[in-house]
N, C-alpha and C positions, 0 to 999 in steps of 0.2 A: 609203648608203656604209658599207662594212664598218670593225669596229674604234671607230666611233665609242661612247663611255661617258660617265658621266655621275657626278659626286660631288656627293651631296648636292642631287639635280637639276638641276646644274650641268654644261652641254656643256662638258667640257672639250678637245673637237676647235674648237670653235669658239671657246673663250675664249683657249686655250693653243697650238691648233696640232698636239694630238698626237693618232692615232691607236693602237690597240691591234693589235700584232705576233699574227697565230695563234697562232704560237710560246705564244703567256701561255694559251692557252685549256686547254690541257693540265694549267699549275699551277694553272688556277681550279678544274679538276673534281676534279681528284684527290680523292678519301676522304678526312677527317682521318682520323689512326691512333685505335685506341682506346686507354688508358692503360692500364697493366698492371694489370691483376686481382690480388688477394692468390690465393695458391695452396701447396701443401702435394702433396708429391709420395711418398705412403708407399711402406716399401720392400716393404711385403705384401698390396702391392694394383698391379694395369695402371695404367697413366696417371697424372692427376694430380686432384685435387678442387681444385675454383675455385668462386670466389665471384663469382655474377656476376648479385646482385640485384641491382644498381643499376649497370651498365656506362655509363660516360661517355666519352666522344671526348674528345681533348685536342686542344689549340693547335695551328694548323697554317700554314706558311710557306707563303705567294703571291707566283710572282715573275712582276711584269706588266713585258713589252717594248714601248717606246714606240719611234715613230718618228713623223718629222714630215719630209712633201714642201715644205712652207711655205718661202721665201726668208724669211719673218717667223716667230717659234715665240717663245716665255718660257719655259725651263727654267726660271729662277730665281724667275721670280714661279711658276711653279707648283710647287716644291719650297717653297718659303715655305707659299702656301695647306696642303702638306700637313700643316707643321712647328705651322702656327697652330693644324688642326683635332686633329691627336691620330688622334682614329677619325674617321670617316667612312662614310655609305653608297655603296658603289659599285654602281652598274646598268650590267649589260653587256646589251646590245637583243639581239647575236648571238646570245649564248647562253641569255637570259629568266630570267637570274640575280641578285639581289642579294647585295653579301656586307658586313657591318662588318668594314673594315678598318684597320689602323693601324699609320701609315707608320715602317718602321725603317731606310732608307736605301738611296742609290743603289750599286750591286754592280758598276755598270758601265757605259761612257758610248763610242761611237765617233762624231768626226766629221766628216763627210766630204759628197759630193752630199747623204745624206740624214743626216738627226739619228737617232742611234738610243739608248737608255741602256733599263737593267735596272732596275726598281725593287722592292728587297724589302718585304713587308708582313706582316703578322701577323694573322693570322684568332683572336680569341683565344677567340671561343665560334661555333662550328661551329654552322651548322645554328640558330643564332638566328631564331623568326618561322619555322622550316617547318611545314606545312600539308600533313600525308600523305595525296597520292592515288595509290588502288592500281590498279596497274598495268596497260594495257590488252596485251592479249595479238596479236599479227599472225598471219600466217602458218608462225612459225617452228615446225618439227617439234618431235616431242619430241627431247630429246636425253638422257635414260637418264639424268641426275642432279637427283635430286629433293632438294631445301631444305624441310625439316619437313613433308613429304610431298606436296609439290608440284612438278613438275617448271619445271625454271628456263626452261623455251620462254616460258610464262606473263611473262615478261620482254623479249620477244622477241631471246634470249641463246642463243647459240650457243656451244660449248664447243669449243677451240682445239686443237692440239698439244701433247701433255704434261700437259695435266689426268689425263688414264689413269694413265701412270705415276708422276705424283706422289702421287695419290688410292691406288692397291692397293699402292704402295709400303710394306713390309712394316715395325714399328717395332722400334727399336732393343731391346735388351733390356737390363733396368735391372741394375746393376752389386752382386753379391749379397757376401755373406762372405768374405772372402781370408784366407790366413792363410800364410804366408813366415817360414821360417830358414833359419840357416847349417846346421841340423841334418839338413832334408831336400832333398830336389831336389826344383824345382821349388817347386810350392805348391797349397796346398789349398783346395776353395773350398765353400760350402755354397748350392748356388743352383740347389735345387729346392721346389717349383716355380719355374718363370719368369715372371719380370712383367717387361714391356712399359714403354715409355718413351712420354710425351705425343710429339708430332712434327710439325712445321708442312706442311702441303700449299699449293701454291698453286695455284688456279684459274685456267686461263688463256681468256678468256672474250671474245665479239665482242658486240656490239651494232647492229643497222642500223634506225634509224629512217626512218620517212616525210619528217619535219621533227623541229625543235628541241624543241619542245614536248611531243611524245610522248616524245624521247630524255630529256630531264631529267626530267621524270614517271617512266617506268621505272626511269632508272639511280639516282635517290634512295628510290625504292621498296626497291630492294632494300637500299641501306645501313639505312634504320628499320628493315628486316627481321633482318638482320645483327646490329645493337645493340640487338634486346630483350633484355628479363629472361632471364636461366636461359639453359643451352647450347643451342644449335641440332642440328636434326639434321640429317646429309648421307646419304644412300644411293646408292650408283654401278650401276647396270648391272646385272650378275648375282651382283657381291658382296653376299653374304647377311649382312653386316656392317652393322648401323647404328652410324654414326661420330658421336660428340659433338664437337663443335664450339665454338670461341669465334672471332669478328674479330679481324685484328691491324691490319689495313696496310694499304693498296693502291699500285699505281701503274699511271699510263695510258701506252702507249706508243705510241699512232697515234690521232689524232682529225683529221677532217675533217667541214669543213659545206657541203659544196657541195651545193646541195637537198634530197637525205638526208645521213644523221648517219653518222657509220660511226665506232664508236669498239672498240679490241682495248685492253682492261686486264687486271692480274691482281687479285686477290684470295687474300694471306696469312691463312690459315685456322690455329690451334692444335687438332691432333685432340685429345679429351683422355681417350679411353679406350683409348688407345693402340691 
């Protein structure tokens, strides 16, 4: 049965009554963001210099949707259980995930033929207990963007609409010497040469696995890949530009598990050599 989870090896479909809404699978995968990096932006230099020896993922909000077909359910006794534990391990079978979660309240409750309510959570350390395996590669073509000289097919990652234009999209230019009176028209400015502003790209990317298994294998590959040491490099196509790189963010906008996986997210990228 789908949606069935488990706290703390505890069937809470069978203790409680509730199964897990798809809808939640979308806020289980999501990327933590990374936290902001110290960074320093000179004015006689492109982009920006970041420090990014030690990059750590910050806290990330989970919101799981319950619903219960049961004429019998316990919202109360199972909002207690979660008030009691604090954190807790939650296993989801569907998607072959655990995550330590810990319960910050209900966001939202409808009810009606079936029970339905929102529960917010807090992920306070990402990625606790992972165990990197690297990625097995399918069928997918190359697709002409290579991550630190490998092309991201190696993921079985297909590149979307708008990744082009977001990627050669040209960077802003940093704001140089001004100099304004009543005395002259206009104003004068001293900003040659030009330097270039850092500028965020995003990746708009698909993912189609065989099963579950291989899709969270791949798609957490590339996040450990994403948040090593030191910036990443990106190369696109026929631009002769290698783009330095740091993670910022993700979000998933279409996940389905109906025998294969089919997942379309983006990936907030900071270029940093402008």
């Amino acid at each position: 049965m789908k949606g069935i989870f488990y706290i703390d090896g505890q069937n809470v479909s069978q203790q409680y009554g509730f199964v897990l809404s798809e809808g939640s699978y979308v806020s289980l995968l999501a990327y933590p963001p990374l936290k902001e990096p110290e960074m320093n932006s000179w004015a006689e230099y492109s982009g920006i210099e970041v420090d990014l020896s030690a990059p750590k993922l910050d806290a990330v909000t989970r919101r799981l949707r319950l619903c219960s077909f049961r004429p019998v359910y316990d919202l109360q006794g199972f909002i207690g259980l979660l008030q009691s534990k604090g954190k807790s391990d939650f296993t989801f079978p569907d998607l072959g995930i655990t995550q330590t979660l810990r319960y910050v309240g209900c966001t939202g409750i409808d009810v009606g033929d079936v029970l339905e309510c929102e529960l917010e959570f807090c992920e306070d350390e990402p990625l606790k207990g992972f165990t990197f395996q690297a990625p097995i590669a399918g069928n997918t073509p190359n697709q002409g963007l290579q991550l630190d000289g490998v092309d991201i097919s190696v993921y079985n990652l297909q590149l979307l609409d708008g990744t082009a234009s977001s990627v050669l999209k040209p960077s802003m230019i940093k704001p140089g010497l001004l100099i304004t009176s009543r005395g002259i028209t206009g104003q004068k400015s001293s900003m040659v040469p030009l330097y270039t502003q850092s500028r965020d790209v995003t990746l708009k990317l698909f993912m189609k696995c065989a099963g579950m298994n291989l899709f969270v294998r791949n798609y957490y590959s590339l996040l450990h890949k994403l948040i090593q040491p030191g910036e990443r490099e990106l190369v696109y196509g026929l631009y002769d530009q290698s783009l330095k790189f740091f993670y910022k963010y993700s979000a998933i906008n279409y996940f389905s598990n109906d025998g294969s996986v089919w997942c379309e997210f983006d990936v907030n990228v900071c270029i940093t050599n402008g």
